[in-house]
C-alpha positions as CSV (number, residue, x, y, z in Angstrom):
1,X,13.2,-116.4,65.5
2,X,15.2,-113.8,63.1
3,X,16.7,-110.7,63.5
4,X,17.5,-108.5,60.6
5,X,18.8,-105.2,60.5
6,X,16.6,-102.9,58.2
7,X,19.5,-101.0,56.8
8,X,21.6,-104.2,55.9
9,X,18.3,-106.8,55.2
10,X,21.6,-109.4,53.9
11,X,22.5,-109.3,58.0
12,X,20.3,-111.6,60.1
13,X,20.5,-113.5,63.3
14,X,18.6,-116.6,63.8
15,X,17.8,-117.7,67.4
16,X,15.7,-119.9,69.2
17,X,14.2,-116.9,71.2
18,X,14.0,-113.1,70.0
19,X,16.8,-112.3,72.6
20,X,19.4,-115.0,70.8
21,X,18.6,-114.0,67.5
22,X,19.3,-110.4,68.6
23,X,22.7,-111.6,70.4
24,X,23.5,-113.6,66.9
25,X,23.0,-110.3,64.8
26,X,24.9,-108.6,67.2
27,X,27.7,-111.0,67.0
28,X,27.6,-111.1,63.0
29,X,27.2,-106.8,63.1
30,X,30.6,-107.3,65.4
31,X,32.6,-109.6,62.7
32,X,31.5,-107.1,59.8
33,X,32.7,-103.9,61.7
34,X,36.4,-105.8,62.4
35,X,37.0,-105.6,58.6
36,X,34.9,-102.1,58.0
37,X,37.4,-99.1,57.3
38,X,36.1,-95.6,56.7
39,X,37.2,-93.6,53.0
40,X,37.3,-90.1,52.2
41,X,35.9,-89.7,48.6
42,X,35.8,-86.5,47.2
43,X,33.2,-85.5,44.8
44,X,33.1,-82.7,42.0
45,X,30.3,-80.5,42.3
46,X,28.5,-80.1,38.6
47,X,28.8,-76.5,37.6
48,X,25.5,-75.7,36.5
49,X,24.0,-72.2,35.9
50,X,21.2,-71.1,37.4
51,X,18.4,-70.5,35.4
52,X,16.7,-68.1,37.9
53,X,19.4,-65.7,38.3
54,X,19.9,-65.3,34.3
55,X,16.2,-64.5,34.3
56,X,16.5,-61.7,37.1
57,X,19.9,-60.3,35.6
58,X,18.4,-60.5,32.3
């Protein structure tokens, strides 16, 4: 049997049963979120104008 997660298709658990390929994803999900550290990015927001407005203010 094989578990993937949908979101990461690269993580899967292989098991004998459903329930140990489940406990071997969690296991590899566990390992993966040991090294995992959250970052702040911050993003420009594209200055655009807004073609609806100069229409209405003419």
């Amino acid at each position: 049997m094989k578990a993937t997660l949908l979101s990461l298709p690269e993580c899967q658990g292989i098991g004998n049963t459903e329930t140990e390929a489940i406990e071997a994803l969690d296991q590899i999900l566990q390992a993966r979120l040991v090294k995992a550290r959250i970052v702040t990015l911050e993003i420009e927001a594209l200055k655009t104008e807004n073609l609806w407005i100069q229409k209405i203010l003419g």
